[in-house]
C-alpha positions in Angstrom: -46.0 63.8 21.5 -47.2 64.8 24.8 -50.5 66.6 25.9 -51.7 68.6 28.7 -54.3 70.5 31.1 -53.5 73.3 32.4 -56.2 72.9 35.8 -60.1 71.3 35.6 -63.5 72.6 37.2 -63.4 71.4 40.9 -67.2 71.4 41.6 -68.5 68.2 39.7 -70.9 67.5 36.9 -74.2 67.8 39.2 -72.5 70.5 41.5 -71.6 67.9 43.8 -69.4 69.8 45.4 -71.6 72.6 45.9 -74.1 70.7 47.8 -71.9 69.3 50.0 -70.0 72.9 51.0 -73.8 74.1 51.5 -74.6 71.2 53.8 -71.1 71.2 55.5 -71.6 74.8 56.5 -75.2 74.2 57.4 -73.9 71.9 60.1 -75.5 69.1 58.5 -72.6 67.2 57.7 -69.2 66.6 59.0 -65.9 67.6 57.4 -65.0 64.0 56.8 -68.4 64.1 54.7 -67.0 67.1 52.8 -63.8 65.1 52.5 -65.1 62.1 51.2 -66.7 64.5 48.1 -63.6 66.4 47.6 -61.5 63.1 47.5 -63.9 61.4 45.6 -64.0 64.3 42.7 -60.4 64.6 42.5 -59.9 60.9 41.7 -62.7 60.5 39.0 -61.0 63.7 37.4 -57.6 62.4 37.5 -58.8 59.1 36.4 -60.6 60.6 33.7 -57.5 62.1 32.2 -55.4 59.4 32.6 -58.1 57.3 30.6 -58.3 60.3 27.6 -54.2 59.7 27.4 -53.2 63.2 29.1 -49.4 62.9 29.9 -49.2 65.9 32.3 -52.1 65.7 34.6 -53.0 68.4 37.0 -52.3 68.1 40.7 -53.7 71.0 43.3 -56.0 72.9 40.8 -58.6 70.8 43.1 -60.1 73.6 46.0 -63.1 73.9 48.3 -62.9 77.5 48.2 -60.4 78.8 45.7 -56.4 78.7 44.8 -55.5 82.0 46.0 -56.8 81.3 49.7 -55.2 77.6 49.3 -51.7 79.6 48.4 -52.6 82.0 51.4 -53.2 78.8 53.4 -50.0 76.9 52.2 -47.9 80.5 53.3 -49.3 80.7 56.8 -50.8 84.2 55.7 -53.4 84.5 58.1 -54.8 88.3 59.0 -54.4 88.2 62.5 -58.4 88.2 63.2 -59.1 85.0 63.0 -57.4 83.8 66.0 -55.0 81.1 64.1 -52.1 80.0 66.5 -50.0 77.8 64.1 -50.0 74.4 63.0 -52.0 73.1 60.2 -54.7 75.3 58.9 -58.2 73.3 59.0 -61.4 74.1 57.5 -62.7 76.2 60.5 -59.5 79.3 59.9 -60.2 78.4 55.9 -64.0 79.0 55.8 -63.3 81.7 58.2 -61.0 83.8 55.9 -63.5 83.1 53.1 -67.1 83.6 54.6 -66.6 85.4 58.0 -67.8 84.1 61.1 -69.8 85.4 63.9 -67.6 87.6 65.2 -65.2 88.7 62.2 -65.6 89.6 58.8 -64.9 87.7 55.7 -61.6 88.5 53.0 -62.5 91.0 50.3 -63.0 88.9 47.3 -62.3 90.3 43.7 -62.9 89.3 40.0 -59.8 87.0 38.7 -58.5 89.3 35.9 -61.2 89.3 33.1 -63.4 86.5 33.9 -66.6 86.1 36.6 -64.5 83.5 38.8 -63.5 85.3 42.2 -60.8 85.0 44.3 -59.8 85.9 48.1 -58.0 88.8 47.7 -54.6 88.4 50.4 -54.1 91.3 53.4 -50.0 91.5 53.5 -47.9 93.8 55.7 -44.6 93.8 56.8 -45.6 92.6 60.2 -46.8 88.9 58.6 -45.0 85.9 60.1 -44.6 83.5 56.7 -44.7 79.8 57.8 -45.4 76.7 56.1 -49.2 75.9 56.9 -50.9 74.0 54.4 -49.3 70.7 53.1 -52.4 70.2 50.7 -49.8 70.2 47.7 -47.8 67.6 48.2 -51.1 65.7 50.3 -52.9 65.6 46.8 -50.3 64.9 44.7 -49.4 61.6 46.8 -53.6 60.7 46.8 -53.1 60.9 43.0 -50.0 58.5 43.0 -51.5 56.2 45.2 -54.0 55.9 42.8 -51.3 55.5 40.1 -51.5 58.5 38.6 -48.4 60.3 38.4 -49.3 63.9 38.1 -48.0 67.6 38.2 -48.7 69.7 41.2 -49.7 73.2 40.1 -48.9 76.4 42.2 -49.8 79.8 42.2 -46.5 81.3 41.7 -44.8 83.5 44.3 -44.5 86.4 42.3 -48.3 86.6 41.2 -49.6 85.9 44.4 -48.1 89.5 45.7 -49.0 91.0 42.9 -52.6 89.5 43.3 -52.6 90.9 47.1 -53.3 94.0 48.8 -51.8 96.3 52.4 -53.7 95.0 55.3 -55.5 96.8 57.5 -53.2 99.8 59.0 -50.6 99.0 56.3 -49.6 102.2 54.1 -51.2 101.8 50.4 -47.7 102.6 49.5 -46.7 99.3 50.8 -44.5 97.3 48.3 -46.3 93.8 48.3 -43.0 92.4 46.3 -40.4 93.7 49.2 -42.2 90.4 50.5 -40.8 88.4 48.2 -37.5 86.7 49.7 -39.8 86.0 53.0 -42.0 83.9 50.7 -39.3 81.8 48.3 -38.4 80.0 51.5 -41.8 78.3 51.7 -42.3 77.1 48.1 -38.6 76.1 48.6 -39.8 73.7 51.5 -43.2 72.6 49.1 -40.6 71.9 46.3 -38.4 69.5 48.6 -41.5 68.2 49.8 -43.1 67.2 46.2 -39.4 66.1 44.8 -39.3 63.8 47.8 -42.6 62.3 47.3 -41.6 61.8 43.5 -42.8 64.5 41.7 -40.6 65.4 38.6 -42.9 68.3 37.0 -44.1 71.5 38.6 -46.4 73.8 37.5 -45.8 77.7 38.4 -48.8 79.7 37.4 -48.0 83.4 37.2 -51.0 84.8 35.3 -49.6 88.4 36.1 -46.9 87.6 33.5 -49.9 88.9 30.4 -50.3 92.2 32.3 -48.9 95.0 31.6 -45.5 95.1 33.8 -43.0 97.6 34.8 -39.9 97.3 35.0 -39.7 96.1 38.9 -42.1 93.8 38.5 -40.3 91.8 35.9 -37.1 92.1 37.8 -39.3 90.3 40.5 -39.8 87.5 38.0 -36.0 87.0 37.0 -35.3 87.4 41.0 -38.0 84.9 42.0 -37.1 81.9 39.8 -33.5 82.5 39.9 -33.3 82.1 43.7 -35.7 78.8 42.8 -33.3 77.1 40.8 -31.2 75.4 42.9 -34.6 73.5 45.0 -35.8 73.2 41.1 -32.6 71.2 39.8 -33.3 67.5 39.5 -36.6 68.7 38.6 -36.6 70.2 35.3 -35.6 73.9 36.2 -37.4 76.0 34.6 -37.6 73.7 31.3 -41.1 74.5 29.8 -43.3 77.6 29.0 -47.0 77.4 28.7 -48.9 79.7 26.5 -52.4 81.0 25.7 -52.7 80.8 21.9 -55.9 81.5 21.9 -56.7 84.7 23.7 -52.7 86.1 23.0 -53.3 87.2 19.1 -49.7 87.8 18.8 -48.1 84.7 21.1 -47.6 83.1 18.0 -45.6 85.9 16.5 -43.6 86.2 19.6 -43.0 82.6 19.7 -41.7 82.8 16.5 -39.7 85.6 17.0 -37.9 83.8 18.9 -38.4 81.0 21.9 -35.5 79.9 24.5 -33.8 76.7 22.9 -33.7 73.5 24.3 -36.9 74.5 26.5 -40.5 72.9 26.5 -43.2 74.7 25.2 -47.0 73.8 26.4 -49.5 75.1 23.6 -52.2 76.3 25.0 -54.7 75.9 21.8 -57.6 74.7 23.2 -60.2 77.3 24.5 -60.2 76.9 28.4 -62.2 79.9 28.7 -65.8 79.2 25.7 -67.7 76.5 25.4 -67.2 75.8 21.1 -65.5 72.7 19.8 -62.4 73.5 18.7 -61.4 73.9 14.8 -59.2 70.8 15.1 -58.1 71.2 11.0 -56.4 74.6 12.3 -54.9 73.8 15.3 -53.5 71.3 13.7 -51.7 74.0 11.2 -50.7 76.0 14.4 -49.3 73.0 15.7 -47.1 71.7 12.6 -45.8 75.4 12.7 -44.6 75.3 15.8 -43.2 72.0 15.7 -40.9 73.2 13.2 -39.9 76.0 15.7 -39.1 74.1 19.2 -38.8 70.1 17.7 -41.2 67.5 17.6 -40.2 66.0 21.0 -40.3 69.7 22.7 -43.9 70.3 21.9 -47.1 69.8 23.9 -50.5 70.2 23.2 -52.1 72.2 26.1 -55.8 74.2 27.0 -55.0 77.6 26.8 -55.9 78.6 30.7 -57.8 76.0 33.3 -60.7 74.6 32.0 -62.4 76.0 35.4 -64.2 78.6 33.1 -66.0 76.3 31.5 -69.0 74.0 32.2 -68.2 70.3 32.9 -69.2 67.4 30.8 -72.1 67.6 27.8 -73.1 64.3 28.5 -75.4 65.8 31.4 -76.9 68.0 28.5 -80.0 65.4 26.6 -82.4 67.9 26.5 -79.5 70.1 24.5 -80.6 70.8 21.1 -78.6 68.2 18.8 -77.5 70.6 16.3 -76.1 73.0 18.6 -75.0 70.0 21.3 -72.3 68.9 17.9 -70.5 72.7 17.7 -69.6 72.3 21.7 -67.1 71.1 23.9 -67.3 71.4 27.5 -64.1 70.5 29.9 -64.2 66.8 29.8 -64.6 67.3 26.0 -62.1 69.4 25.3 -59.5 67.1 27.1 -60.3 64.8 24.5 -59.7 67.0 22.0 -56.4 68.6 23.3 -54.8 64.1 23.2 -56.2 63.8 19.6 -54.1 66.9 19.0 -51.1 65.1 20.4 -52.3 62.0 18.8 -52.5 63.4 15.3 -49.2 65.3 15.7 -46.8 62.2 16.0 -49.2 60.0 13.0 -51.9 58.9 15.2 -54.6 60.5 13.4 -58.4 59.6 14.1 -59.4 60.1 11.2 -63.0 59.5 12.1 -62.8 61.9 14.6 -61.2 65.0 13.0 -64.1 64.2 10.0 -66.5 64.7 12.5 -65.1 67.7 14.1 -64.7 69.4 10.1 -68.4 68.3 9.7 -69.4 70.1 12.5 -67.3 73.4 12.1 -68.9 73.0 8.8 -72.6 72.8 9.5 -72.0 76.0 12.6 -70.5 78.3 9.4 -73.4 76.9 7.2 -76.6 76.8 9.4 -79.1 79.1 9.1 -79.8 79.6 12.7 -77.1 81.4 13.0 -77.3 84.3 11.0 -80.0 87.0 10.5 -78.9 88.9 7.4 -81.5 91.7 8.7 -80.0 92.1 12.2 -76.3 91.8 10.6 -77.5 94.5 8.3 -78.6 97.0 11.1 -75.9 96.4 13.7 -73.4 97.3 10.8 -75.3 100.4 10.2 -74.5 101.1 13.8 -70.6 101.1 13.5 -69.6 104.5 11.9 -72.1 106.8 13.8 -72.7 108.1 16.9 -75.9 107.0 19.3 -77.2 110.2 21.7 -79.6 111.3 23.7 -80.9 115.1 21.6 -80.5 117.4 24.8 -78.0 117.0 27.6 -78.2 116.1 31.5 -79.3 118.7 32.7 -81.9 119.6 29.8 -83.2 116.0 30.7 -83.4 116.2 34.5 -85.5 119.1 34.5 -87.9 118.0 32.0 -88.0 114.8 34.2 -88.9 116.7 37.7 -91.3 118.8 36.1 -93.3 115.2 35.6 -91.9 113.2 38.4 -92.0 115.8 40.9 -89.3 113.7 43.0 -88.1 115.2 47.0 -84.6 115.8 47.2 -82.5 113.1 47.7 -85.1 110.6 46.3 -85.5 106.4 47.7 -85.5 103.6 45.4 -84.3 100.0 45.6 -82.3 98.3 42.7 -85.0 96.3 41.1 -85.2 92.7 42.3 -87.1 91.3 45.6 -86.3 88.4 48.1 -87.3 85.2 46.0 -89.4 82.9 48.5 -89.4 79.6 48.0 -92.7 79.8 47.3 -92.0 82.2 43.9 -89.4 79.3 43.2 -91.7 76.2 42.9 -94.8 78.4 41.2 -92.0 79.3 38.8 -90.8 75.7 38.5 -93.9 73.9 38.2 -94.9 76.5 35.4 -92.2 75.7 33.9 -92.7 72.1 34.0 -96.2 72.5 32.6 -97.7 71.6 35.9 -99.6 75.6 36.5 -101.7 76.6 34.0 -100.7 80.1 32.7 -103.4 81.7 34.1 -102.5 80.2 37.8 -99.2 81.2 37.2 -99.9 85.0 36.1 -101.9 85.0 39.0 -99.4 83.9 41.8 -96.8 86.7 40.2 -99.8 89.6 39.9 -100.3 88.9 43.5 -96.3 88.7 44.8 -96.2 92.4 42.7 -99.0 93.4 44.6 -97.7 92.5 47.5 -94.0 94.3 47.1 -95.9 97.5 45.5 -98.0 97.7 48.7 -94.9 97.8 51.0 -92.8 100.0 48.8 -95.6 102.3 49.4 -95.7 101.6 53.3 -92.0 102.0 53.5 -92.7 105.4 51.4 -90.3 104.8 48.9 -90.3 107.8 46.1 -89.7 105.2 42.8 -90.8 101.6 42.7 -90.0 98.7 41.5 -91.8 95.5 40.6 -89.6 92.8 42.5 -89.1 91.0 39.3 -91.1 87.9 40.9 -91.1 86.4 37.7 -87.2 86.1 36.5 -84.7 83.6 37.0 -82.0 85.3 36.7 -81.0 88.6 35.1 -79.1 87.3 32.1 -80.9 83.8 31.1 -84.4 85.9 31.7 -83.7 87.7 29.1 -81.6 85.8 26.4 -84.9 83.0 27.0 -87.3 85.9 24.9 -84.3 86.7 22.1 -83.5 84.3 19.4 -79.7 83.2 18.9 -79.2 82.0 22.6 -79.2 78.1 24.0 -79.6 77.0 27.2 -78.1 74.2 29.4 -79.5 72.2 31.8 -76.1 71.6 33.7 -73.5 73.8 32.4 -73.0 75.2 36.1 -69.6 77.4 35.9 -68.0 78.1 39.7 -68.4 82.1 40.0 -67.0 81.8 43.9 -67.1 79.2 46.6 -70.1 77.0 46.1 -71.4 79.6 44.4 -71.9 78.8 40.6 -73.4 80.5 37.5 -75.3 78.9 34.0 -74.5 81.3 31.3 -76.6 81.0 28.5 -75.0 80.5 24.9 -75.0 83.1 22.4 -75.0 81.0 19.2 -76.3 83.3 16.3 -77.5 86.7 15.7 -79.8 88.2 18.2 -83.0 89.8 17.6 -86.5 90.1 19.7 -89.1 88.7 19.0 -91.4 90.3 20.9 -92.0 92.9 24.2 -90.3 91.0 26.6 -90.6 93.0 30.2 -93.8 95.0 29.2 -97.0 93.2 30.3 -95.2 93.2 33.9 -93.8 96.2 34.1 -97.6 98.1 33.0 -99.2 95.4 35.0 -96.9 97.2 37.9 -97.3 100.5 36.5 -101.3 100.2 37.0 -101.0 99.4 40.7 -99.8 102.9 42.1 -99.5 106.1 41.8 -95.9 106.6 41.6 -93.0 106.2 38.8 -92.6 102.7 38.6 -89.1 101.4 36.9 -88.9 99.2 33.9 -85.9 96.5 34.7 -83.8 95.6 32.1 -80.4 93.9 31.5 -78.2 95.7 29.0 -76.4 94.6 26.3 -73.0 95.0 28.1 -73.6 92.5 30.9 -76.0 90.1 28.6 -72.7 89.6 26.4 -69.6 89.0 29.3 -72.3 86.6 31.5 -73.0 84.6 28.5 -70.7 82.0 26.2 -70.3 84.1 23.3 -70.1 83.1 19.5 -66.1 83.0 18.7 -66.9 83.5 15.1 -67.4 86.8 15.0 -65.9 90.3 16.8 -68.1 90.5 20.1 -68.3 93.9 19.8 -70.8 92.9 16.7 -72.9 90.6 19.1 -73.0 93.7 21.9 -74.5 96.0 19.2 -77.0 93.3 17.8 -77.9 92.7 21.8 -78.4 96.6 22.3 -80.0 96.6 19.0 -83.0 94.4 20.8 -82.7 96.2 24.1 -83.5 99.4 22.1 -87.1 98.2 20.7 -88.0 97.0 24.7 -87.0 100.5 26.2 -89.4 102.3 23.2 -92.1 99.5 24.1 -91.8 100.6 27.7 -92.2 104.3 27.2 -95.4 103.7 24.8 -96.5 101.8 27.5 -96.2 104.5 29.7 -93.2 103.8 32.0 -91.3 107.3 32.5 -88.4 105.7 34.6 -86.5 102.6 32.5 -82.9 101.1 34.4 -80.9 99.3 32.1 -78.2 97.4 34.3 -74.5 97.2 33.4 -73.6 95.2 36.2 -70.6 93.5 34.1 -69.4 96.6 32.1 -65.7 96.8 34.2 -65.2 93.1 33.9 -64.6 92.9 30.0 -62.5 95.7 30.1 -58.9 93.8 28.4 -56.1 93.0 30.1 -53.5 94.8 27.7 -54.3 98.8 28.9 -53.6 99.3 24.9 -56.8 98.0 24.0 -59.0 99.6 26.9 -59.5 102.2 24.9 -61.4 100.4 21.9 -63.2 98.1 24.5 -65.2 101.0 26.8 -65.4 102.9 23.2 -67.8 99.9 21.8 -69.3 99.2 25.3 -70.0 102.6 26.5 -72.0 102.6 22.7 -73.2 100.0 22.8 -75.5 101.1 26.0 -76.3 104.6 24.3 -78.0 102.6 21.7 -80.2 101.0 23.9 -82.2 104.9 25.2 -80.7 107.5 22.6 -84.3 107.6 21.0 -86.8 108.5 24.0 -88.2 111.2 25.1 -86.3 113.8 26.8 -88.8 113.1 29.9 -88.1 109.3 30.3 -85.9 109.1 32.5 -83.0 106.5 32.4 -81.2 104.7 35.1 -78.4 102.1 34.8 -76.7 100.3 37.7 -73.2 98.5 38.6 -71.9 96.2 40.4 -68.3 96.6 42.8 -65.8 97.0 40.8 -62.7 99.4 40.6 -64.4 102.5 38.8 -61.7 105.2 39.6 -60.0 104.5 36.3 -62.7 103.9 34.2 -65.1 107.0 35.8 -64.6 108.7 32.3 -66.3 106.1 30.1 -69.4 105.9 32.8 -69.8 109.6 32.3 -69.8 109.2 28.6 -72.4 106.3 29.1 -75.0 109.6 29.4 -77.4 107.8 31.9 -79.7 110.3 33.9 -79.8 108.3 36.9 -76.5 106.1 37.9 -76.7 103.4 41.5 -73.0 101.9 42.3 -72.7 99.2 44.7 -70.2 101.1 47.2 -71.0 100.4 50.8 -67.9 97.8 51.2 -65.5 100.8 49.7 -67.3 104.3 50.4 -64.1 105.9 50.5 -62.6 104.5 47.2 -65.8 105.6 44.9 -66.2 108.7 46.9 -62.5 109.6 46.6 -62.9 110.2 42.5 -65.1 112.9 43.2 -63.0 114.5 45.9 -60.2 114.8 43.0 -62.0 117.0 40.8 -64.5 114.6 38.6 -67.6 116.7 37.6 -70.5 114.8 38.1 -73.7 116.3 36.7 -76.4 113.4 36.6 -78.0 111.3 38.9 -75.9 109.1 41.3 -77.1 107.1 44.2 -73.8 105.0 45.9 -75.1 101.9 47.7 -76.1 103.4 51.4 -75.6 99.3 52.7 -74.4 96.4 51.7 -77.2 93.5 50.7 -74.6 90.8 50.1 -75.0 91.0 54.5 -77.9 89.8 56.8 -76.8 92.7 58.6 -79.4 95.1 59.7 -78.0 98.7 59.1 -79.3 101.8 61.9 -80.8 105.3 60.7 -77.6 107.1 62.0 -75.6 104.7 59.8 -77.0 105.4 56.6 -77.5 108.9 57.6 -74.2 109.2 58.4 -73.0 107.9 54.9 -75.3 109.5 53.4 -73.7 112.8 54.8 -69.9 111.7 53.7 -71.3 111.3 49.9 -73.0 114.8 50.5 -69.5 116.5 51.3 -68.5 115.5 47.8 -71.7 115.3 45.5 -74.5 118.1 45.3 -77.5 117.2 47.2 -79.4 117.9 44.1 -78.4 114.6 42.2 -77.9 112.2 45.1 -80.4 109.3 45.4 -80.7 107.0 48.3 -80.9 103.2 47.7 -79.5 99.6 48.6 -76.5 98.6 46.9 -77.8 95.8 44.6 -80.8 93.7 44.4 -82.6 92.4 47.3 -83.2 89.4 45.9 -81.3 87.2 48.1 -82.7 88.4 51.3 -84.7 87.4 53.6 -88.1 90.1 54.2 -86.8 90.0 58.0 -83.7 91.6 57.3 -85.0 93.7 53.7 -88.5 95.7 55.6 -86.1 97.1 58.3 -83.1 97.8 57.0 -85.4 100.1 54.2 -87.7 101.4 56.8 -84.1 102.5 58.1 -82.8 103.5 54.5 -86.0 105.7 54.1 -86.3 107.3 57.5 -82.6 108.5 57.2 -83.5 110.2 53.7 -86.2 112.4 55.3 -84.3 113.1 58.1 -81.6 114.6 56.2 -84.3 116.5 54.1 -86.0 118.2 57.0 -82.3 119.3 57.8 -81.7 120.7 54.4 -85.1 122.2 54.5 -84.6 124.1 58.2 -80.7 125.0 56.7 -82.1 126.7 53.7 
C-alpha cells in the first residue's frame, strides 16, 4: 500500500525562508545565502517524508516566489520588459517579474482559485518566443537523489498554466491563450527527457483547472495536451495514475464509482490539505476499503487532498497551544503522518495505538463543551428562514444621513488603518508581554490617535478615522475579543512571496463577550468635530481568513460571526458613532469554484453582512470596503449587500471596475473606487487623481462619488501617506470648485 503528498509549505517552521528572502532583497545577504536556506529546507522536508514512510515524495513544489512564475521561468516566458537576453533565468529577471524593480513594474498577481495563496499571473501573446529557461525541475529532483531520496517532480501542467494566464500588454482580450499550446508541449517534452534521464520514473502533472467548470474546447485542450505527451511519457508510466480531492469534491466519490479507467492508479486525496483538523482516521479508513474494492488493493494510494501549502507547518512549534484544542489538530508535518498510517492500516499494519488516539480525540472535539453555545446555535438558526434589512431604502437613508453629516460633494476619507511605526509595534508587544502597564499602554495609543486625528484635520479630510493604532491585524484583532477562536504562535501560512498570514482557528460557536471597538472608537469620536468611522471586520472576511470548524456548514459559523458583529455596530451607534465601515475584504474569494453553487454562496454571504447593520437608525450611516478582486460578475450581490457607502480597491484596474457601470449597472449608493494604489511607495500628483477622479465621474453621478486611498495605509511610510493625501484632498476640491463654477 503506497502513500503520498501531493506538494509541502516551502517557507519553514520559523518562516525561515521568509527572513532570508527579506534580507536577500535588502542586500544584506548574497544569493548563495538564500541558496543555502532554500537547499537546506528542501532536504529536511524530503527527509522528513522519507522518515514518515511516504512512497511518492514531492519534487519542485519547493519555490522562492511561487510555482506559476517557476513554470513561467522553466518556459522562457519573459514579458519583454525586463531586459532577459536568454540563457538561464537567475534570481535578478525572477524577483524582477515578481516585485518590479526600479525601472519596471511588477506581474499582476491574483488569488489561486478559492484560497488566500497568490500567484504571478503570466502576460502571453502570440509574439512570445518559448524556450527552455529554467532547469530547476530536474536540478531538484537530482539534489533529492543525491541525498537518496528518490522523488516525483511535480509540474504545473501545460494546459492549466494557459488557462491560468492572461493577453499581454497590446495583445487583443480575444486572444486564445490555448492556441499556444503546441508552442509549449515542446518544452515539458525536453523537462520530461531531462527527468527520465536523470532517473525519474513518476511525474506529477498538476492541472487544477480540470475542477472548473470547462467548455467544450478546453477539454479538448486536455485530451490534445497529454496525447501529444505520451510518447516522451512512455517508459514512464503514461498517464497511469489520477489524483483526487475527496475532500472538498462531495461527489468524487460517486464519480469514482461510477466508473474509474481500469488498470490506472488512483491517488486519494483524503487528507485535508487545505484546514488545520486531525483527520477522522475511523472514516477514511471506510472511504478507503470502498475504494479498494473499486481500483485493487495494489492500485490504491493514500494522498492529501491538494498541497499541504495551505496549511501551517509543524504543531510542535505550538507549547503555548491550549492542550485540548492542540489534540483535534494536524498541521502539514502532521498530517503526513496521518496520510502513511492510512497506508499502513490499509495493507494490516494497523497502529492501533494511534488510530485509538485519533477516535479519542474526534471524540472529546464532538463532546466538549467549548464548542458549542446552545444560545448562539439557537439564534443563528433563527436567522436562516428570514430576511435581514435595512426599513427604508438608499436613497431614504442618504438624505437622512446629509441632513446630519452635512458632507461637500465628492467627500475624502481614508480606509481605516494608519502606518504602524515600529514604535506602535513594541508598545503593543511589550503590553502584550505584560511588560506596560495598561494604563501606559492606553496612553501611548490615546496619543498615536491624537496624533493621526490632528493630521486628518490638517490634511482637511471630510470623515475620519482612528488609525487603528491598537490592532494587529484585522482578523485575529477581532476573533481575540469573541469566544470560539484559538490562536497560534507559529501557524504562519505563505499568502505571497515572503509574505505570510496567521489565521486564527474557529473552534466553536462564536459570541461576544463584550464591546470590542467602542472605548477607541468614542475615545476618537471625542477628539473632533467631524464624523468619525467605527472599523470593523465583517463576518464574511472573519470566516475565509480563519481555519474554520469542518463540523458544521460554514454558512452557520458566518451567521453566528455576523450575529456578534451586529451587537458591536448597535454599541457603536449608542455610543454615538454616525458613520460604522464593516469591511468585506474577502467576500469574492469564497465564492465556489463550481458556478452551480455561486448562487447559494453570495446568497448566505451577502446575508450574512445585512445582519450585521439591518437594525440602526436610518441616519447611521454604513460603509463596507473590498479588496481587488474580479467584481464585474458578482456586482449584483454587492448591490444586494445594501451598504450606504461602498470603497473598492481599483487603482491597478480603473477600467475593469469602471467598465460595469459603462454597461448599464444602476448604482444608487455611495461608491468611492481607490483614487491610488497603497500597495506602492509611489507618490501620486493632483492632476493624477484629478484626472481619475474625472474618468469615474463620466460613469458615476457626482452625487455618490467619494474620494479615498484604495486600502489601508497601514503599511506605509508617513513620508509617502501625508503627500500623497495632501494630493488626494487638493484634487477633491479642485474638482468641486469646477462643479461649483459649472452649475
Amino acid at each position: 500500500m503506497a502513500s503520498h503528498v501531493v506538494g509541502y509549505p516551502r517557507m519553514g517552521p520559523k518562516r525561515e525562508l521568509k527572513f532570508a528572502l527579506e534580507s536577500f532583497w535588502d542586500g544584506k545577504s548574497s544569493a548563495e545565502d538564500l541558496q543555502k536556506v532554500a537547499a537546506d529546507l528542501r532536504s529536511s522536508i524530503w527527509k522528513q517524508m522519507s522518515d514518515d514512510g511516504i512512497k511518492f515524495i514531492p519534487s519542485n513544489t519547493f519555490s522562492c516566489y511561487d510555482q506559476v512564475l517557476d513554470t513561467t521561468a522553466m518556459l522562457g516566458a519573459v514579458p519583454p520588459r525586463y531586459g532577459w537576453n536568454g540563457g538561464e533565468i537567475g534570481f535578478d529577471v525572477y524577483f524582477s517579474m515578481a516585485r518590479g524593480n526600479a525601472s519596471v513594474p511588477a506581474m499582476e498577481m491574483t488569488k489561486w482559485f478559492d484560497t488566500n495563496y497568490h500567484y504571478i499571473v503570466p502576460e502571453l501573446g502570440p509574439e512570445v518566443n518559448f524556450s527552455y529557461a529554467s532547469h530547476k525541475a530536474v536540478i531538484e529532483y537530482k539534489e533529492a537523489k543525491d541525498l537518496g531520496v528518490d522523488t516525483v517532480p511535480v509540474l504545473v501542467g501545460p494546459v492549466s498554466y494557459l488557462l491560468l494566464s492572461k493577453p499581454a500588454k497590446g495583445v487583443e482580450k480575444s486572444f486564445s491563450l490555448l492556441s499556444l499550446i503546441d508552442k509549449i508541449l515542446p518544452i515539458y517534452e525536453e523537462v520530461v527527457a531531462e527527468l527520465k534521464a536523470a532517473g525519474a520514473t513518476w511525474i506529477q502533472f498538476d492541472e487544477p483547472k480540470l475542477v472548473m467548470d470547462l467548455g467544450a474546447h478546453e477539454l479538448q485542450a486536455f485530451t490534445h495536451a497529454y496525447s501529444a505527451l505520451e510518447a516522451s511519457l512512455s517508459g514512464l508510466n503514461g498517464v497511469t495514475g489520477f489524483g483526487f480531492d475527496l475532500v472538498r469534491g462531495s461527489k468524487t466519490l460517486d464519480l469514482i464509482k461510477g466508473g474509474f479507467p481500469s488498470g490506472k492508479y488512483l491517488f486519494a486525496g483524503v487528507v485535508d490539505g487545505r484546514n488545520i483538523w486531525a483527520n477522522d482516521l475511523a472514516s477514511s479508513l471506510s472511504v478507503l476499503s470502498a475504494l479498494e474494492g473499486i481500483v485493487g488493493k495494489d492500485k490504491l494510494v493514500v494522498s492529501t487532498s491538494c498541497s499541504l501549502l495551505h496549511t501551517a507547518v509543524d504543531l510542535v512549534n505550538e507549547p503555548k497551544l491550549d492542550k485540548e484544542i492542540k489534540s483535534w489538530l494536524a498541521f502539514a508535518a502532521q498530517k503526513v503522518v496521518e496520510v502513511n498510517a492510512l497506508a499502513k492500516a490499509l495493507c494490516g499494519q494497523k497502529d492501533e495505538a494511534f488510530f485509538s488516539e485519533n477516535a479519542a480525540a474526534q471524540a472529546s472535539r464532538k463532546s466538549s463543551p467549548r464548542v458549542t453555545n446552545e444560545a448562539v446555535q439557537q439564534a443563528a438558526a433563527a436567522l436562516k428562514g428570514s430576511d435581514h434589512r435595512r426599513s427604508s431604502n438608499v436613497s431614504a437613508r442618504l438624505d437622512a444621513q446629509q441632513k446630519k453629516l452635512n458632507l461637500p460633494i465628492l467627500p475624502t476619507t481614508t480606509i481605516g488603518s494608519f502606518p504602524q511605526t515600529l514604535e506602535l509595534r513594541r508598545v503593543r508587544r511589550e503590553y502584550k508581554a505584560k511588560k506596560v502597564s495598561e494604563e501606559d499602554y492606553v496612553e501611548a495609543i490615546k496619543k498615536e490617535i491624537n496624533k493621526v486625528v490632528k493630521l486628518q484635520e490638517e490634511l482637511d479630510i471630510d470623515v475620519l478615522v482612528h488609525g487603528e493604532p491598537e490592532r494587529n491585524d484585522m482578523v485575529e484583532y477581532f476573533g481575540e475579543q469573541l469566544s470560539g477562536f484559538a490562536f497560534t504562535a507559529n501557524g504562519w501560512v505563505q499568502s505571497y512571496g515572503s509574505r505570510c498570514v496567521k489565521p486564527p482557528i474557529i473552534y466553536g460557536d462564536v459570541s461576544r463577550p463584550k464591546a470590542m471597538t467602542v472605548f477607541w472608537s468614542s475615545l476618537a469620536q471625542s477628539m473632533t468635530k467631524r464624523p468619525m468611522k467605527g472599523m470593523l471586520t465583517g463576518p464574511v472576511t472573519i470566516l475565509n481568513w480563519s481555519f474554520v470548524r469542518n463540523d458544521q456548514p460554514r454558512f452557520e459559523t458566518c451567521y453566528q460571526i455576523a450575529l456578534a458583529i451586529k451587537d458591536e455596530v448597535e454599541d457603536l451607534e449608542k455610543a454615538g458613532i454616525t458613520v460604522i465601515q464593516i469591511d468585506e475584504a474577502a467576500l469574492r474569494e469564497g465564492l465556489p469554484l463550481r458556478k452551480s453553487e455561486h448562487d447559494f454562496y453570495l446568497n448566505w454571504a451577502v446575508h450574512s453582512f445585512r445582519i450585521t447593520n439591518c437594525g440602526v437608525e436610518d441616519s447611521t450611516q454604513i460603509h463596507t470596503h473590498m479588496c481587488y478582486s474580479h467584481f464585474n460578475d458578482i456586482i449584483h450581490s454587492i448591490i444586494d449587500m445594501d451598504a450606504d457607502v461602498i470603497t473598492i480597491e481599483n487603482s491597478r484596474s480603473d477600467e475593469k471596475l469602471l467598465s460595469v457601470f459603462r454597461e448599464g449597472v444602476k448604482y444608487g449608493a455611495g461608491i468611492g473606487p481607490g483614487v491610488y494604489d497603497i500597495h506602492s511607495p509611489r507618490i501620486p500628483s493632483e492632476e493624477e487623481i484629478a484626472d481619475r477622479v474625472e474618468k469615474m465621474l463620466a460613469v458615476l453621478e457626482t452625487n455618490i462619488l467619494w474620494v479615498n486611498p484604495d486600502c489601508g495605509l497601514k503599511t506605509r511610510k508617513y513620508a509617502e501617506v501625508k503627500p500623497a493625501l495632501s494630493n488626494m484632498v487638493a484634487a477633491a476640491k479642485r474638482l468641486r470648485t469646477k462643479f461649483a463654477s459649472s452649475h
